[in-house]
gemmi code that builds the backbone of each chain (N, CA, C; Angstrom):
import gemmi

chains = {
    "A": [
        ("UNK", (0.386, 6.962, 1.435), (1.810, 6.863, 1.173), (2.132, 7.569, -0.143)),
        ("UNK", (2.792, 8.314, -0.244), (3.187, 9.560, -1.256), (4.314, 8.433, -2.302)),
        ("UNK", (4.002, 8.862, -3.591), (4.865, 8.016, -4.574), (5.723, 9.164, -5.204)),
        ("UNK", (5.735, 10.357, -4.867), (6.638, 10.893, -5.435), (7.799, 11.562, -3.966)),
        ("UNK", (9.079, 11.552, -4.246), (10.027, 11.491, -3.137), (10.342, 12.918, -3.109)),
        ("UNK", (10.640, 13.421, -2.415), (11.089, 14.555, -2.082), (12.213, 14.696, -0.847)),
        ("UNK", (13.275, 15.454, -0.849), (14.086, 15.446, 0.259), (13.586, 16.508, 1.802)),
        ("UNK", (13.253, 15.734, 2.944), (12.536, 16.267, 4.062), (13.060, 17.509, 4.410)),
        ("UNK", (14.581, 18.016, 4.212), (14.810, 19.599, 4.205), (15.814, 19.807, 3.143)),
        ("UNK", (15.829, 21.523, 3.115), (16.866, 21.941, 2.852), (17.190, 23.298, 2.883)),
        ("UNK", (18.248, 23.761, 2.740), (18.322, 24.942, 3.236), (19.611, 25.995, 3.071)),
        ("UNK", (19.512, 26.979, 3.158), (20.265, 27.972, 2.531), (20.543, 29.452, 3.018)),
        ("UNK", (21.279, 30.519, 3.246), (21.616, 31.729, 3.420), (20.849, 32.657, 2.521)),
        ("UNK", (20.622, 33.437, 3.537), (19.957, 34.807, 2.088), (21.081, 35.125, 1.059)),
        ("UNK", (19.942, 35.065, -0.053), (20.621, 35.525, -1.083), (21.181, 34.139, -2.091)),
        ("UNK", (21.377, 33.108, -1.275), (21.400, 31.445, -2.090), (20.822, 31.127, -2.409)),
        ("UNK", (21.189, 29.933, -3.782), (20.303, 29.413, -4.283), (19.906, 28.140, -3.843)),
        ("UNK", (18.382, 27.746, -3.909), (18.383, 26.478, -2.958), (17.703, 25.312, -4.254)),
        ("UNK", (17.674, 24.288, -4.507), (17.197, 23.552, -4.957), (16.402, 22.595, -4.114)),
        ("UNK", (15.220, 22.169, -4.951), (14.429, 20.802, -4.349), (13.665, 19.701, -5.314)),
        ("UNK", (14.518, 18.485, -4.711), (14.122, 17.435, -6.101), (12.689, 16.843, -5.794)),
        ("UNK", (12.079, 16.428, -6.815), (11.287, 15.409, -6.709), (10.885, 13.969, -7.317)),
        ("UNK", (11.170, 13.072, -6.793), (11.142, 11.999, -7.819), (10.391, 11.308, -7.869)),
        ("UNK", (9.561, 10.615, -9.549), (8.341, 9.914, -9.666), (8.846, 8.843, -10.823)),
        ("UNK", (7.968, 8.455, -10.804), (7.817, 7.565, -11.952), (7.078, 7.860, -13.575)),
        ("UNK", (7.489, 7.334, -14.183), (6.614, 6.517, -15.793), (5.613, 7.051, -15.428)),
        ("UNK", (4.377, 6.964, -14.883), (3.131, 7.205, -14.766), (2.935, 8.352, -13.847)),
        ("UNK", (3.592, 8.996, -13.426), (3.397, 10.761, -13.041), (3.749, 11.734, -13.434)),
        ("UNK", (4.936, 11.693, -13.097), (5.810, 12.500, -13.801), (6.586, 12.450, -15.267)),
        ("UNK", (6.879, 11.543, -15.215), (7.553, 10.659, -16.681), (6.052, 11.144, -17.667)),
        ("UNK", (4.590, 11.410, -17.343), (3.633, 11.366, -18.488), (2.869, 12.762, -18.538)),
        ("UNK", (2.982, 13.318, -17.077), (1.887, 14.432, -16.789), (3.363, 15.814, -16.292)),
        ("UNK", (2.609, 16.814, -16.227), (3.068, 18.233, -15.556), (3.266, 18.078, -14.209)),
        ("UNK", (3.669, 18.853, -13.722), (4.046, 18.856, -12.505), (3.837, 20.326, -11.988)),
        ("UNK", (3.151, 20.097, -10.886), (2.494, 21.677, -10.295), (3.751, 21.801, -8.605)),
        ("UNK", (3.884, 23.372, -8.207), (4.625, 22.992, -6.996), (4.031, 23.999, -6.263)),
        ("UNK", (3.936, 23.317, -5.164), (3.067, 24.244, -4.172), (3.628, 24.854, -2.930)),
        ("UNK", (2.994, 26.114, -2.350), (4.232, 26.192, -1.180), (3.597, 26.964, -0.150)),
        ("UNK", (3.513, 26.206, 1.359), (2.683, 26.496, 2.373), (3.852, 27.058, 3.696)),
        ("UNK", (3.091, 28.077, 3.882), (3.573, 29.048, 4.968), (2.977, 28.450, 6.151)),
        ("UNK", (4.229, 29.041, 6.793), (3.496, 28.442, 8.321), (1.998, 28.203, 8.900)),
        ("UNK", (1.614, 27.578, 9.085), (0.126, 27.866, 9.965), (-0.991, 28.490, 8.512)),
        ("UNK", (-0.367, 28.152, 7.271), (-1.431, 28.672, 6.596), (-2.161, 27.521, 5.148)),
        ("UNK", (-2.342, 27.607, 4.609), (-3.399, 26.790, 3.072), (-2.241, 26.672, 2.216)),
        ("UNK", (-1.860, 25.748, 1.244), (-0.984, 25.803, 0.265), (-1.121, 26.760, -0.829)),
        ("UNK", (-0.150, 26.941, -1.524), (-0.533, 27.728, -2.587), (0.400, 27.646, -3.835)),
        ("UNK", (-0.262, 27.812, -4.871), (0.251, 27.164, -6.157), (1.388, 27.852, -6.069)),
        ("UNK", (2.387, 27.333, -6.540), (4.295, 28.299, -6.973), (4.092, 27.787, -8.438)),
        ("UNK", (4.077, 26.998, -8.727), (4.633, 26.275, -10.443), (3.589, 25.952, -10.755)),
        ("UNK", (3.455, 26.208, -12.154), (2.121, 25.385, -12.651), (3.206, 24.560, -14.078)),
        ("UNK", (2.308, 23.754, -14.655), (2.820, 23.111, -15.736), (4.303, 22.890, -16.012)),
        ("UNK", (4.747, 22.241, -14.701), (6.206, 22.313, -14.474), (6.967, 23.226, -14.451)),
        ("UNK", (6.892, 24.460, -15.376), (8.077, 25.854, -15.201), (7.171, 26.932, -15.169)),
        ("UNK", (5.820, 26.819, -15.161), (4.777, 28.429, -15.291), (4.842, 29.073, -13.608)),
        ("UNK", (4.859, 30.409, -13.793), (5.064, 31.055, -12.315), (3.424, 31.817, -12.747)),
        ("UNK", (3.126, 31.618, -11.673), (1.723, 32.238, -11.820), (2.008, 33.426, -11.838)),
        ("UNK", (0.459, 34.642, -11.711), (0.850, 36.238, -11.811), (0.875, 36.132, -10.064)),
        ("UNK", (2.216, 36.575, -9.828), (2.033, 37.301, -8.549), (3.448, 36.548, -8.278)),
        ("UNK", (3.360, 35.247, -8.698), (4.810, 34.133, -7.853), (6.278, 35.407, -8.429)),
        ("UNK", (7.050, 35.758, -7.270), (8.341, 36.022, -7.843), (9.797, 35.604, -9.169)),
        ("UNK", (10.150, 36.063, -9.789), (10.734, 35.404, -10.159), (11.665, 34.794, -10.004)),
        ("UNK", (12.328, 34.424, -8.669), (13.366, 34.178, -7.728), (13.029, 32.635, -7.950)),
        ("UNK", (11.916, 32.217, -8.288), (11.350, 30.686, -8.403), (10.805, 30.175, -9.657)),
        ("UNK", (11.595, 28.840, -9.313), (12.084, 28.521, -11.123), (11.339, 27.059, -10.871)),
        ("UNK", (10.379, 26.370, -12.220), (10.848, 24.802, -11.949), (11.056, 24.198, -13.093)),
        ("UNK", (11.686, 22.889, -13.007), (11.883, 22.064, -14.236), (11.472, 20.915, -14.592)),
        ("UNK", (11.478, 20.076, -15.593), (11.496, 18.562, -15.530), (12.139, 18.045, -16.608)),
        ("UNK", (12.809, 16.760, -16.263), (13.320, 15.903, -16.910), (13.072, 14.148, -16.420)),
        ("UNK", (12.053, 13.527, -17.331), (12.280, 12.584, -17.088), (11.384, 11.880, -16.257)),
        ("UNK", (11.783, 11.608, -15.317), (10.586, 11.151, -14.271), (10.850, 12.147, -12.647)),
        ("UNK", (11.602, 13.084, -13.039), (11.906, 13.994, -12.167), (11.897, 15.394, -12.374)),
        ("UNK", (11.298, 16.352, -11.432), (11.333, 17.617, -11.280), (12.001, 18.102, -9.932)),
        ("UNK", (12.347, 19.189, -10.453), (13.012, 20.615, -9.657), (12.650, 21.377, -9.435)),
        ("UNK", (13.091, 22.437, -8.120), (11.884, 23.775, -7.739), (13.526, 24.305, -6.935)),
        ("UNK", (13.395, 25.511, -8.158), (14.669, 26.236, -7.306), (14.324, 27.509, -7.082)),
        ("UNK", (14.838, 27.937, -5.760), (14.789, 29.096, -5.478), (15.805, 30.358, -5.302)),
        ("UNK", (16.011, 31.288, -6.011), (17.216, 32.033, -6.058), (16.995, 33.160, -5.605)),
        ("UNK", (18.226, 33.553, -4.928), (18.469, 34.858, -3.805), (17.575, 34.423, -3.038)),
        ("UNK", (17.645, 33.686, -2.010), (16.974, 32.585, -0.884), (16.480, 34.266, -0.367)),
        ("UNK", (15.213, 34.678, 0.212), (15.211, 35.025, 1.355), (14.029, 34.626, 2.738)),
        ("UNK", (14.211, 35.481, 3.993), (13.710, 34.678, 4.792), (12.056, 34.785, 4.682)),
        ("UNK", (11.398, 34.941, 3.848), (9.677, 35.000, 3.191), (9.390, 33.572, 2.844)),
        ("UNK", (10.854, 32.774, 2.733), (10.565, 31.779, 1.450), (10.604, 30.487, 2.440)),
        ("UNK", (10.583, 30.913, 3.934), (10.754, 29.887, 5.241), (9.584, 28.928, 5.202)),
        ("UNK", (9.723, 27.917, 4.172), (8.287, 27.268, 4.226), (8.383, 25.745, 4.072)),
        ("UNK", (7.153, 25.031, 4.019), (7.500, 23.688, 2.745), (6.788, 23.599, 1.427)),
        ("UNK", (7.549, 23.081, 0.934), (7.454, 23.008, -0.719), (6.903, 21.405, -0.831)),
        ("UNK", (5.706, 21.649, -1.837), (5.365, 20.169, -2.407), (5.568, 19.956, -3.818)),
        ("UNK", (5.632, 19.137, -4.081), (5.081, 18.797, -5.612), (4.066, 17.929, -5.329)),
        ("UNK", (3.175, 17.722, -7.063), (2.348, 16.983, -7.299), (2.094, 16.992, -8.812)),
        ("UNK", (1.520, 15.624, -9.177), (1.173, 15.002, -10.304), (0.098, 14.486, -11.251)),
        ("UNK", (-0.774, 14.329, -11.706), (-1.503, 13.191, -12.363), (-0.821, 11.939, -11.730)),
        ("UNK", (-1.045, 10.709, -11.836), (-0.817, 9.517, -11.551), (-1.777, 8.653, -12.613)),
        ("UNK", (-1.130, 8.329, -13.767), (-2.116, 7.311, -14.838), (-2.718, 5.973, -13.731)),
        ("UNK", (-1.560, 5.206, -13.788), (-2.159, 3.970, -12.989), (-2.921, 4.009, -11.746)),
        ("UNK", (-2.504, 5.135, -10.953), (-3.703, 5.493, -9.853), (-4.804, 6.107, -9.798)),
        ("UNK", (-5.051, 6.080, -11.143), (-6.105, 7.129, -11.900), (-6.418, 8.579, -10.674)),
        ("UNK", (-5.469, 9.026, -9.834), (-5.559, 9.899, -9.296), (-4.191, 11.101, -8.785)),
        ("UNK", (-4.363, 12.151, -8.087), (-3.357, 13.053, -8.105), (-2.564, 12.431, -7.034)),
        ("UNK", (-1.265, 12.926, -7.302), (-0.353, 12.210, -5.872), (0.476, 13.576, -5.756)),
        ("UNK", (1.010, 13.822, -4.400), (1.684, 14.884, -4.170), (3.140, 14.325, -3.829)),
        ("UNK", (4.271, 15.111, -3.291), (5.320, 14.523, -2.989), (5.420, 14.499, -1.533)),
        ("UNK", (6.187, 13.771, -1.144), (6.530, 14.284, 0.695), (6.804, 15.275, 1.219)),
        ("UNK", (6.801, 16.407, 0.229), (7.198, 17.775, 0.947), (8.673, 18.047, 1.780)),
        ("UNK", (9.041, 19.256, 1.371), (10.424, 19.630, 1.891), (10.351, 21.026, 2.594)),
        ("UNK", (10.724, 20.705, 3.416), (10.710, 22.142, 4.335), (12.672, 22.741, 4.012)),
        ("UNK", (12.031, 24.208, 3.513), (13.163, 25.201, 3.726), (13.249, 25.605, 4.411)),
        ("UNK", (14.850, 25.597, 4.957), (14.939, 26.817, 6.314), (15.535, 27.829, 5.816)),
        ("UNK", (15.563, 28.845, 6.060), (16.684, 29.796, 5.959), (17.442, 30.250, 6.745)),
        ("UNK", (18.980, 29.838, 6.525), (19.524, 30.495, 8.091), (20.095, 31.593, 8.336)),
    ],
    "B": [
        ("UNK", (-12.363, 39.175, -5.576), (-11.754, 37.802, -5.105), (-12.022, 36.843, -4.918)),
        ("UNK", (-11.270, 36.165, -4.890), (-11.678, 34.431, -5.077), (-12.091, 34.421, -3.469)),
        ("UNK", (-12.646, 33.575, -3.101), (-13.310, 32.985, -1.384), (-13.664, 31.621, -1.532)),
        ("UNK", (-13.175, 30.619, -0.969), (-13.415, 29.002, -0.407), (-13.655, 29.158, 0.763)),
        ("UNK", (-14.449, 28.540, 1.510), (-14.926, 28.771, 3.344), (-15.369, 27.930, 3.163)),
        ("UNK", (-14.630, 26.413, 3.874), (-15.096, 25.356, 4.119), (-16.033, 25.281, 5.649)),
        ("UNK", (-16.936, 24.678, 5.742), (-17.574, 24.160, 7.350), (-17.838, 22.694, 7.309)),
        ("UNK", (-18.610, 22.437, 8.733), (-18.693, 21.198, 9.137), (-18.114, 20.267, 9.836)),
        ("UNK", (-16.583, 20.912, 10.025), (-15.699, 19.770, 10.561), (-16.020, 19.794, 11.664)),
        ("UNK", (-15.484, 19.019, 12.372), (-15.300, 18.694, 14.456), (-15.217, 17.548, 14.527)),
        ("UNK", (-15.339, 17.076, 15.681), (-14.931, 15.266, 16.273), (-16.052, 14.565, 15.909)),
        ("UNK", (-15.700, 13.594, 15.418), (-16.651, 12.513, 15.226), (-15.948, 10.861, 15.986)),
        ("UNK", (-16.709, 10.215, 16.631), (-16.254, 8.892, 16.890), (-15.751, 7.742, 15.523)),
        ("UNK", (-15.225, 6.523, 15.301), (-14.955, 5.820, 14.448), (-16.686, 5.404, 14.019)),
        ("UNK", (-16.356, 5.066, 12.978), (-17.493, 4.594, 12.002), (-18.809, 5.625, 12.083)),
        ("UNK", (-18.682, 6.648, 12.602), (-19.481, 7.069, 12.303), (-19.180, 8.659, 11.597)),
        ("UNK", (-20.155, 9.476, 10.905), (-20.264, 10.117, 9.781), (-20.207, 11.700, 9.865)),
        ("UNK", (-19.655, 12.438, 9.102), (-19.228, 14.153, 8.842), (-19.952, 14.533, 7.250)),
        ("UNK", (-20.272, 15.809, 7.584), (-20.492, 16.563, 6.103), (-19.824, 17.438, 6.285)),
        ("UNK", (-18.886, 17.855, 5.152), (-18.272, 19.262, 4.943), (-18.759, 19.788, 3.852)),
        ("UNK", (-18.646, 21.043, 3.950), (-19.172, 22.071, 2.804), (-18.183, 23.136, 2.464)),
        ("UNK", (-18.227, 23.577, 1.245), (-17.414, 24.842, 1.211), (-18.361, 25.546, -0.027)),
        ("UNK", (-18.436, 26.438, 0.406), (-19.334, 28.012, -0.146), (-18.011, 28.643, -0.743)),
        ("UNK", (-18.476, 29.043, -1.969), (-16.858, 29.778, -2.761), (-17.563, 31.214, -3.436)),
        ("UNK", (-17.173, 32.052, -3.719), (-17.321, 33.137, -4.177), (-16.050, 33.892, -4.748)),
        ("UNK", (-16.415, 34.871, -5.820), (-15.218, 35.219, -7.081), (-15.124, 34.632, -8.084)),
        ("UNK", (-15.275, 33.699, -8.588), (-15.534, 33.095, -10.040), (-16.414, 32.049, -10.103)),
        ("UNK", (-16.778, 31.815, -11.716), (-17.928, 31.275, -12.410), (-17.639, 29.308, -11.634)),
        ("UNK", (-18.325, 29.139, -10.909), (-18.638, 28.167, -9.740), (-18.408, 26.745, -10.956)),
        ("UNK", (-19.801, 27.545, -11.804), (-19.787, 26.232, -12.464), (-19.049, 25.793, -14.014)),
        ("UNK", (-18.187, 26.644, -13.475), (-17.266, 26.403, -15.320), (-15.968, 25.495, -14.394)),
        ("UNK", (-15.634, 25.563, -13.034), (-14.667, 24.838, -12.931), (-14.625, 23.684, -12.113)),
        ("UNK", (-14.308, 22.560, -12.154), (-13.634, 20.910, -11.238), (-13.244, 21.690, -9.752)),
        ("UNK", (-13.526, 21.028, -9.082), (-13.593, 21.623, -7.889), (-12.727, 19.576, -7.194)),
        ("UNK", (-12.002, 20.299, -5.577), (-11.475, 19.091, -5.311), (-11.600, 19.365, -4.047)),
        ("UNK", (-11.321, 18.297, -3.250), (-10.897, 18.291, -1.828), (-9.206, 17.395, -1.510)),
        ("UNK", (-8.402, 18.282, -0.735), (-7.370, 17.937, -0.366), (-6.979, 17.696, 1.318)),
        ("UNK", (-6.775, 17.097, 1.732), (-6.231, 16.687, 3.213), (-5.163, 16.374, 3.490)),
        ("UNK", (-4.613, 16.850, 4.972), (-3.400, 17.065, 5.759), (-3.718, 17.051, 6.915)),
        ("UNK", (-3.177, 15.789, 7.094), (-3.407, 15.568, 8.716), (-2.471, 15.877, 9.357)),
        ("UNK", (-2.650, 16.758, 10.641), (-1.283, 17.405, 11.447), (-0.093, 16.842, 11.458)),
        ("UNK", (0.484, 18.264, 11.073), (2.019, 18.053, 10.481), (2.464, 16.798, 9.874)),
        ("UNK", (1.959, 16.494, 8.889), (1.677, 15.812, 7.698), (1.978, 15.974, 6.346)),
        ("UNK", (2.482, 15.549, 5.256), (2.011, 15.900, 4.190), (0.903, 16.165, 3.459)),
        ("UNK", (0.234, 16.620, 2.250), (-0.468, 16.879, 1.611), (-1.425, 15.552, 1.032)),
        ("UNK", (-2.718, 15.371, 0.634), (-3.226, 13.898, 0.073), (-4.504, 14.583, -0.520)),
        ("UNK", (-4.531, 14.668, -1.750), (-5.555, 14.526, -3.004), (-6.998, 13.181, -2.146)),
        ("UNK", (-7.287, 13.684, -2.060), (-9.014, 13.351, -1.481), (-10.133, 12.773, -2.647)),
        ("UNK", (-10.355, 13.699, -3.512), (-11.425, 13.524, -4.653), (-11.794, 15.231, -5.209)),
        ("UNK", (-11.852, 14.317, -6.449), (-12.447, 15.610, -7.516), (-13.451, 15.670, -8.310)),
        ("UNK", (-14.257, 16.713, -8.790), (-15.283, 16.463, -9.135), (-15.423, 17.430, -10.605)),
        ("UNK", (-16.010, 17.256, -11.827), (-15.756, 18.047, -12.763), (-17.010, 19.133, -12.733)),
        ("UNK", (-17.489, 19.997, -13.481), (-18.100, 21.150, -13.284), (-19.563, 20.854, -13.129)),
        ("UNK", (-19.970, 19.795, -13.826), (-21.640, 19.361, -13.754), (-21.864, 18.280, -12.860)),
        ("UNK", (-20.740, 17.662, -12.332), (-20.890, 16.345, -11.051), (-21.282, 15.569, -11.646)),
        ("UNK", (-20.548, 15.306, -13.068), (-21.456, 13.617, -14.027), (-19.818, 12.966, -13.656)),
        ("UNK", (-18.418, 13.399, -13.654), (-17.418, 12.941, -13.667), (-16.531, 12.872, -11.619)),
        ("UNK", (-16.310, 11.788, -11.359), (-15.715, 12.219, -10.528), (-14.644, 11.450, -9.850)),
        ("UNK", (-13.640, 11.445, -9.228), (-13.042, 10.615, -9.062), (-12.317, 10.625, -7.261)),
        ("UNK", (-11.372, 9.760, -6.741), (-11.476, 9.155, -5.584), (-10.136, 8.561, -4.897)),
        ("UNK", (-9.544, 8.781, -3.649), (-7.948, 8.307, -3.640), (-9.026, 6.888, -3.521)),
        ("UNK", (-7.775, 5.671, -2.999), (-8.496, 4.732, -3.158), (-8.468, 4.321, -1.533)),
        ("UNK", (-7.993, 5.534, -0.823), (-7.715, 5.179, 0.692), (-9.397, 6.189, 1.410)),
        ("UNK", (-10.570, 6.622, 0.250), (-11.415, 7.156, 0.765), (-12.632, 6.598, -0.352)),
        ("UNK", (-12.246, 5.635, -0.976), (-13.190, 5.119, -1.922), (-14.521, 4.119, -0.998)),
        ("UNK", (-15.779, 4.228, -1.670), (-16.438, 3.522, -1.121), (-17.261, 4.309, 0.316)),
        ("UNK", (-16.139, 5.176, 0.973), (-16.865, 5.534, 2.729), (-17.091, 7.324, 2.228)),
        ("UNK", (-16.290, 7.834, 1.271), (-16.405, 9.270, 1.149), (-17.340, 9.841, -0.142)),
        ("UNK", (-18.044, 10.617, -0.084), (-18.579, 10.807, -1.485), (-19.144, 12.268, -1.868)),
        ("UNK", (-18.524, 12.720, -2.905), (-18.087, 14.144, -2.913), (-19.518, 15.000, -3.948)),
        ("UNK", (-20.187, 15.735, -3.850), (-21.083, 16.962, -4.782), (-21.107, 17.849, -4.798)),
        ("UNK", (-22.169, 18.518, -5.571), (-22.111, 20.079, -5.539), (-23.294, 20.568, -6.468)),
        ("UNK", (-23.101, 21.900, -6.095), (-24.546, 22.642, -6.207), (-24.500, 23.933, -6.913)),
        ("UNK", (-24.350, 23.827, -8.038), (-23.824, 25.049, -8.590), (-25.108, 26.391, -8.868)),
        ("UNK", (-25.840, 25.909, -8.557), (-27.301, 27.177, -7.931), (-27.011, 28.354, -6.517)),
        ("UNK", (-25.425, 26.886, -5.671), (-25.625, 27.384, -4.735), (-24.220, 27.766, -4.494)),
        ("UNK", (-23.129, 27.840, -5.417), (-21.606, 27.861, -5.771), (-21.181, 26.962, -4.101)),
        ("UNK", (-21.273, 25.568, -4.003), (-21.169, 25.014, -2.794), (-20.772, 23.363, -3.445)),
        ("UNK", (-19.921, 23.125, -2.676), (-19.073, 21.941, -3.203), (-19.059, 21.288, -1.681)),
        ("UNK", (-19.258, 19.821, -1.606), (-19.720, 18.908, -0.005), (-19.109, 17.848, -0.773)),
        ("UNK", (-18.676, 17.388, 0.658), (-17.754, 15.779, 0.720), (-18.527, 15.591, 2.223)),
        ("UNK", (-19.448, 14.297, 1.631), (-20.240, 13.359, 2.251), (-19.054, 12.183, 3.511)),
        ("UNK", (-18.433, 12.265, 4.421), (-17.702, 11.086, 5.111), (-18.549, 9.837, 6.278)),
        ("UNK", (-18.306, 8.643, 5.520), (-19.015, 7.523, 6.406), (-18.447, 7.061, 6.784)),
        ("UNK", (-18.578, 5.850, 7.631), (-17.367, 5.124, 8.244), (-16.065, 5.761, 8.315)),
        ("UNK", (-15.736, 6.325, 9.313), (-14.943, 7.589, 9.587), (-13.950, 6.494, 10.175)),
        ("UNK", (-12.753, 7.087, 10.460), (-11.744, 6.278, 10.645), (-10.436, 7.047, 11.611)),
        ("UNK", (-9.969, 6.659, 12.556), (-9.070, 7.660, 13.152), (-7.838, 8.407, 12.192)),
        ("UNK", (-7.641, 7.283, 11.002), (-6.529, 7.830, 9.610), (-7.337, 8.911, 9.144)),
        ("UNK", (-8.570, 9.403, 8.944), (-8.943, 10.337, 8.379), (-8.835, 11.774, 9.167)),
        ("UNK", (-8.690, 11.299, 10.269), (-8.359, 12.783, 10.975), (-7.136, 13.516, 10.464)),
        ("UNK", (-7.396, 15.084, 9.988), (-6.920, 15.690, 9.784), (-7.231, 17.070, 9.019)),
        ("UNK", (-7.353, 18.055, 8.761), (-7.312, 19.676, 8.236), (-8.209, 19.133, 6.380)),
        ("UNK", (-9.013, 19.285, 5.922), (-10.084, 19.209, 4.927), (-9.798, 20.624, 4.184)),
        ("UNK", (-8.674, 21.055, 2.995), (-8.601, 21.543, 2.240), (-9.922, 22.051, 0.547)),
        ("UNK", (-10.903, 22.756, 0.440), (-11.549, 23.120, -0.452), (-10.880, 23.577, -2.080)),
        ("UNK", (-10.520, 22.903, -2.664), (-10.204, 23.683, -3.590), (-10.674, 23.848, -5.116)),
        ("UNK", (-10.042, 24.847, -5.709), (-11.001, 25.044, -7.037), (-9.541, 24.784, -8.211)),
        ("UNK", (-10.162, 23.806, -8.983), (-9.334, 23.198, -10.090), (-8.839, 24.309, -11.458)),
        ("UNK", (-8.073, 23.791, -11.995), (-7.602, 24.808, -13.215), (-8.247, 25.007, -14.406)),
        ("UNK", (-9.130, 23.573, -14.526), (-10.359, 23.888, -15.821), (-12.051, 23.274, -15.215)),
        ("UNK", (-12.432, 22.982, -16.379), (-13.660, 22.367, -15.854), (-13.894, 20.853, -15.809)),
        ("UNK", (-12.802, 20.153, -15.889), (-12.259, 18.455, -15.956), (-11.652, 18.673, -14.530)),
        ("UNK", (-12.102, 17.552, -13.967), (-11.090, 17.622, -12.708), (-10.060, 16.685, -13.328)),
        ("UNK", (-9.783, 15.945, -14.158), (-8.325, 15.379, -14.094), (-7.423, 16.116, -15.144)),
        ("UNK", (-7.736, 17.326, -15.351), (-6.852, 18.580, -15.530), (-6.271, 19.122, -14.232)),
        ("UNK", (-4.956, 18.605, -14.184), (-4.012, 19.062, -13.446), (-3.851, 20.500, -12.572)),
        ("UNK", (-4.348, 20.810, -11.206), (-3.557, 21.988, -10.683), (-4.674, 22.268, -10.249)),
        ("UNK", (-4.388, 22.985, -8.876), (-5.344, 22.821, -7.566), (-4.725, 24.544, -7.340)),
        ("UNK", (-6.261, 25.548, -7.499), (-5.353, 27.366, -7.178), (-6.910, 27.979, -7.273)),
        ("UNK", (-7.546, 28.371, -5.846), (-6.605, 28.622, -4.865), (-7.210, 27.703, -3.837)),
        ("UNK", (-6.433, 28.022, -2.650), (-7.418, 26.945, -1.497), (-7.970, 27.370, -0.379)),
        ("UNK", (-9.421, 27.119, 0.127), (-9.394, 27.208, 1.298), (-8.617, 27.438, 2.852)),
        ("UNK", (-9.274, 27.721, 3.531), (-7.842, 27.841, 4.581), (-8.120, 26.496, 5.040)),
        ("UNK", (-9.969, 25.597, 5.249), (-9.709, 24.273, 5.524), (-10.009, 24.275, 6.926)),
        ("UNK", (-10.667, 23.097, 7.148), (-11.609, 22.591, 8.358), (-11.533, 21.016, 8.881)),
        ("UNK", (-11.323, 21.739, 10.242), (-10.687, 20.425, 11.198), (-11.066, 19.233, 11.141)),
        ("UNK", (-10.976, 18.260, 10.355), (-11.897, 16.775, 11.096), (-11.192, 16.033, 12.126)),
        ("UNK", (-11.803, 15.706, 13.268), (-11.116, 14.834, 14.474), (-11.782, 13.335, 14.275)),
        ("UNK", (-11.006, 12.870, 13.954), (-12.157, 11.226, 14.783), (-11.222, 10.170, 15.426)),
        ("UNK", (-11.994, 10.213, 16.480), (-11.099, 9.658, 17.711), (-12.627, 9.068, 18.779)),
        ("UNK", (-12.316, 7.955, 19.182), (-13.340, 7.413, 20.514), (-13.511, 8.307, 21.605)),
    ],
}
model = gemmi.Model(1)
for chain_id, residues in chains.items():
    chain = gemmi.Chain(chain_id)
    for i, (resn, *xyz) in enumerate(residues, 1):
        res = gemmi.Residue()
        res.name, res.seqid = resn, gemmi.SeqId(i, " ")
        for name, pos in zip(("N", "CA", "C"), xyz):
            atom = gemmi.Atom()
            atom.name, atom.element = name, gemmi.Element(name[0])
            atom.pos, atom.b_iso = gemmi.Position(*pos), 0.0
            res.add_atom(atom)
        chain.add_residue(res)
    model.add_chain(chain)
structure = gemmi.Structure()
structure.add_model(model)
structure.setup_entities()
């Protein structure tokens, strides 16, 4: 059972900007980074965000993330249809002395 | 380039036992925490266990504690998750991945395996 929430879709027109929340607690997010990951159809996840806002070498810059609080964001700007995927987050977890991911949100693009 | 190629998976009945392996190639094996992640069809994502670069540190969800138990072989750049008492909840896609430092509870899982089937079902 995933402790960090995420909204199951969302979705947007080329060229829009799409946002995706994630929400945790005191002991994930509220203490640790937040990494966001993002899996293509039929394929392995793959890092998008590192340390809450780092874009790795290669991630576009169309993809942004943030945090405040016990919550992070993963936005994507000038939506296009490459970006047809789902998006996770994930955390540290102090009290679970282990990593927790979020429920994942699938983008559509229409 | 980096390479994770997990094996081992296929059907197993309840309570009884799987080895997976993943062979990695492209970087220094043993400078980094290595993890296993699982997704059971069309599923979300679930942190499995991690292990730090010499296998003295390691840690465990608590929904695979006790039946799963994770090593590695850095002679042989090969990272194995031991599964016992297998369970029909454990069925699902066995993700390989290689951690961001040499602590596995240093944050961030890049890159991953493509990942190997486990079934367990009667």
């Amino acid at each position: 059972q995933s402790v960090l929430t995420q909204p199951p879709s969302a979705s947007g027109t080329p060229g829009q900007r799409v946002t995706v929340s994630c929400s945790g607690s005191i002991s994930n997010i509220g203490s640790n980074i937040v990494n966001w990951y993002q899996q293509l159809p039929g394929t392995a996840p793959k890092l998008l965000i590192n340390s809450s806002s780092q874009r790795p070498s290669g991630v576009p810059d169309r993809f942004s993330g943030s945090k405040s609080g016990t919550s992070a964001s993963l936005a994507i700007s000038g939506l296009q249809s490459e970006d047809e995927a789902d998006y996770y987050c994930a955390s540290w977890d102090d009290s679970l002395s282990g990593y927790v991911f979020g429920t994942g949100t699938k983008v559509t693009v229409l | 380039e980096v390479y994770l190629v997990e094996s081992g998976g296929g059907s197993a009945q309840p309570g009884r036992s799987l080895r997976l392996s993943c062979v990695v190639s492209g970087f220094a094996f043993e400078d980094y925490a290595m993890h296993w992640v699982r997704q059971a069809p069309g599923k979300g994502l679930e942190w499995v266990s991690g292990i730090d670069w010499s296998g003295s540190s390691i840690g465990y969800a608590d929904s695979v504690k006790g039946r799963f138990s994770v090593s590695r072989d850095n002679a042989k750049n090969s990272l194995y998750l031991q599964m016992n008492s297998l369970r029909p909840e454990d069925t699902a896609f066995y993700y390989c991945v290689k951690g961001f430092s040499s602590m596995w509870k240093e944050a961030g899982f890049d890159p991953w395996g493509q990942g190997s089937l486990v079934t367990v079902s009667a």
